[in-house]
Structures are given as C-alpha cells and as structure tokens.
C-alpha distance (Angstrom), angle and dihedral (degrees) to the residues before:
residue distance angle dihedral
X1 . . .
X2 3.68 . .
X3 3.68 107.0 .
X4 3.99 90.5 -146.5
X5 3.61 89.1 53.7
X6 3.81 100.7 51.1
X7 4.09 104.5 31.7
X8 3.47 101.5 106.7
X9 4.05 91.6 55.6
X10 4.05 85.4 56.3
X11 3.05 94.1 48.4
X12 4.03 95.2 47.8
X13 3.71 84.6 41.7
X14 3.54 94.1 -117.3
X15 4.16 88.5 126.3
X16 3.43 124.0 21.8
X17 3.37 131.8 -159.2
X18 3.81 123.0 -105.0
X19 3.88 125.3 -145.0
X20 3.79 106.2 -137.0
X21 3.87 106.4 170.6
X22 3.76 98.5 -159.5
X23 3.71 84.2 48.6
X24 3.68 121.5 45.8
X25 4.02 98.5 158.9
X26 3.66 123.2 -145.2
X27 3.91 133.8 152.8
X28 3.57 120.1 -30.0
X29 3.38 128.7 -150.3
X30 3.35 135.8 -131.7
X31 3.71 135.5 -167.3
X32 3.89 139.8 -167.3
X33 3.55 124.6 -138.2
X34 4.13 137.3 176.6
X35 3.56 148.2 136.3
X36 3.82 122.0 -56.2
X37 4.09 91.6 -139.7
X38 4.02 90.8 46.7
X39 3.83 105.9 41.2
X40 3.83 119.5 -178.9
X41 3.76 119.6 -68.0
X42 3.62 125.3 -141.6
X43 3.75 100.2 -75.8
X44 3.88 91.3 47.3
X45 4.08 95.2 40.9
X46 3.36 83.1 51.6
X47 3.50 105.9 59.0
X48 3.63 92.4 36.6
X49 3.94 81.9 58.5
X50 3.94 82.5 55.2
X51 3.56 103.3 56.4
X52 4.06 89.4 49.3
X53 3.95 88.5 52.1
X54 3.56 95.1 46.6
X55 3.77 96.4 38.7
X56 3.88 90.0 54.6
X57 3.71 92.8 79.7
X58 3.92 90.3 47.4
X59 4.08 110.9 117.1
X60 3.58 138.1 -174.9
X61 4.09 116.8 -103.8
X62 3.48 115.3 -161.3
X63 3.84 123.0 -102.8
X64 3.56 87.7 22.5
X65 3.97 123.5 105.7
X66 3.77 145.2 -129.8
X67 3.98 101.9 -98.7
C-alpha cells in the first residue's frame, strides 16, 4: 500500500508493518507506452499527467528497494 496513504494507521498502531525478507517493498515504477502514429488523447494524456504529479512527491526510505 501507499505508504503516504496509510502512515497515520502505523503510527496509531492500527497497521503494522510486516518484515517479509524476499519482499522488502519500496517505490514502484510505472511506465507509459503507445504508438508513435496514435499518441494519447485527452483522457490518456491526462492520466499519464497524473501519475507524474503524484509520483513527484514519491521518496526513497531506507532499506527499502527500487521495485
């Protein structure tokens, strides 16, 4: 889960975070991909433009890796 999205219930204790060696978590990236002779339209361009704004406030937490 998005670690913005579910802080304050670690921190209250409400979830806690498990240790899964094989599985450390971190940020995952995502990419967008299409045609050069059909670019995105406005609904696609748009949520492309989305996941840049929202990924801008992503950061890197120690221990974790680069998913």
């Amino acid at each position: 889960m998005p670690l913005p999205l579910i802080q304050p219930d670690l921190a209250s204790g409400a979830l806690l975070r498990l240790s899964m060696p094989d599985h450390k978590g971190g940020i995952y990236r995502f990419g967008g991909i299409w045609r050069r002779d059909t670019p995105p339209g406005p609904a696609e361009a748009w949520l492309l433009n989305q996941f840049l704004m929202l990924g801008a406030a992503d950061f890197e937490e120690a221990g974790l890796s680069d998913i």
